[in-house]
C-alpha positions as CSV (number, residue, x, y, z in Angstrom):
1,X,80.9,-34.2,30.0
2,X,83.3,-36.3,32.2
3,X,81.6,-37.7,35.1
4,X,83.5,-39.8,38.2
5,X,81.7,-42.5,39.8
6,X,83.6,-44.5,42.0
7,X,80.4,-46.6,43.0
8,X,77.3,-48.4,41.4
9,X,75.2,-48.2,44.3
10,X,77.5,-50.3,47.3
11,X,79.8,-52.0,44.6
12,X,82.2,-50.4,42.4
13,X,81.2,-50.3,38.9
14,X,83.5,-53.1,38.3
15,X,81.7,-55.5,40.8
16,X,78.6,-54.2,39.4
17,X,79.3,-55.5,36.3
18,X,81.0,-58.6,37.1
19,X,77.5,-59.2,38.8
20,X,75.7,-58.1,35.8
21,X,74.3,-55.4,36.4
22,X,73.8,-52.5,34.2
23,X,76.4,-49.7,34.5
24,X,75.9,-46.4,32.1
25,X,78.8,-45.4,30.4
26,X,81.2,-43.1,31.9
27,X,84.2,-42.9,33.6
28,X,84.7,-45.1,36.9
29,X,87.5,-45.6,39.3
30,X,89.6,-48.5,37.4
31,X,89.3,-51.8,39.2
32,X,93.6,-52.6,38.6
33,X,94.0,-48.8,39.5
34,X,92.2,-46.8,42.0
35,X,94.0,-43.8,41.6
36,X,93.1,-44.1,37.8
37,X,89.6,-43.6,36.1
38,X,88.8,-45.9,33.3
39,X,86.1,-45.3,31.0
40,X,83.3,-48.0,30.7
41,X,81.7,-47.6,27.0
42,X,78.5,-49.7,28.8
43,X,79.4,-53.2,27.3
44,X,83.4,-53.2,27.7
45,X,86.2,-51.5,29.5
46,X,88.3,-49.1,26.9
47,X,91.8,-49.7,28.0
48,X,92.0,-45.4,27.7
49,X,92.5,-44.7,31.5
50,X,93.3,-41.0,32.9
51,X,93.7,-39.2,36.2
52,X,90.5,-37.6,37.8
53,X,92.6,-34.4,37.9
54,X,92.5,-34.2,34.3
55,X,88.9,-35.4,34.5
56,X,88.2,-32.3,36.6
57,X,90.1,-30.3,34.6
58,X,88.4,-31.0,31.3
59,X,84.7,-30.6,33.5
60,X,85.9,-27.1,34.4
61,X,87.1,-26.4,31.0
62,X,83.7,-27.3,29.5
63,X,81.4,-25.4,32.0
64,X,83.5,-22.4,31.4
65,X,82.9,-22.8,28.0
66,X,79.7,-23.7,28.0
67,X,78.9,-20.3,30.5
68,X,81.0,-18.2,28.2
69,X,79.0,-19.0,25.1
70,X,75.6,-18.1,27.3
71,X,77.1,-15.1,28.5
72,X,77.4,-14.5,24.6
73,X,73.9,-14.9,23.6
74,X,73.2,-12.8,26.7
75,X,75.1,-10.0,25.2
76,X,73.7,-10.3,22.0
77,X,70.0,-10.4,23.1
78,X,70.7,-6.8,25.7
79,X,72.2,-5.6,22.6
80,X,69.2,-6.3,20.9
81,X,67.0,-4.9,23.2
82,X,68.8,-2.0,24.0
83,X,68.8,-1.0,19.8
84,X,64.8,-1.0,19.6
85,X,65.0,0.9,22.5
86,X,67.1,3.4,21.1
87,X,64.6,3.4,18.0
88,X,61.6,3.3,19.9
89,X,62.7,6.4,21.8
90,X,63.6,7.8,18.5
91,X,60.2,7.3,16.9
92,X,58.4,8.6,20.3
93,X,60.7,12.1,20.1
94,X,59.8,12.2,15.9
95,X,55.9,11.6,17.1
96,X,56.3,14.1,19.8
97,X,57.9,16.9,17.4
98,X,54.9,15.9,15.0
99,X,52.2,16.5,17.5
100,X,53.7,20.1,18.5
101,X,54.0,20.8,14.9
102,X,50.4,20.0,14.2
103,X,49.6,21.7,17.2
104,X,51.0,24.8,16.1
105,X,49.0,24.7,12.3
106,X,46.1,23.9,14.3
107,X,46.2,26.6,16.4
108,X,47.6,28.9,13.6
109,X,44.5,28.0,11.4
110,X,42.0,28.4,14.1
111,X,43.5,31.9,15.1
112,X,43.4,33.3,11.3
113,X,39.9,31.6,11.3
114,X,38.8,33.5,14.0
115,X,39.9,36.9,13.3
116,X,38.5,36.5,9.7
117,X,35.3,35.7,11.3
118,X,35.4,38.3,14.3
119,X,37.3,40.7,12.0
């Protein structure tokens, strides 16, 4: 990601360096340029210099991205989830209807049971 720093602490990066200082790499304000950012590799100036419009710009571009791709996985994982619980509400209704049905032979057996013996 494209960052703007206009400053290293007080100085611009450009004094910083000059002093000796270590800058990161990343895109500063350019020292022949101000209206310009350059992009200091953290040894050299690249002589590849753009507006910090189109610095902006390319930030915005790859946040939006970058959320749009979450907002993906999101999806996927709610899909996910909302499947096993679509089979785990399945497999509660088939347990359910098993119960009752055993309930019913149960009961069945234990009638005919009963009148055989009270019969």
């Amino acid at each position: 990601m494209a960052k703007r720093f206009s400053q290293v602490g007080s100085r611009s990066a450009a004094q910083a360096i000059a002093a000796g200082e270590k800058v990161p790499a990343g895109w500063y304000t350019s020292a022949e340029d101000p209206s310009l950012a350059q992009y200091w590799d953290g040894s050299t100036w690249l002589t590849d210099t753009r507006s910090f419009d189109s610095l902006v710009n390319a930030n915005v571009q790859e946040v939006l991205s970058r959320l749009y791709k979450h907002s993906e996985s999101q999806a996927k994982a709610l899909s996910s989830i909302q499947t096993n619980t679509t089979i785990l509400a399945f497999l509660a209704i088939i347990s359910a209807v098993g119960s009752l049905i055993v309930g019913i032979y149960v009961g069945s057996v234990l009638s005919n049971l009963s009148s055989a013996i009270g019969g």
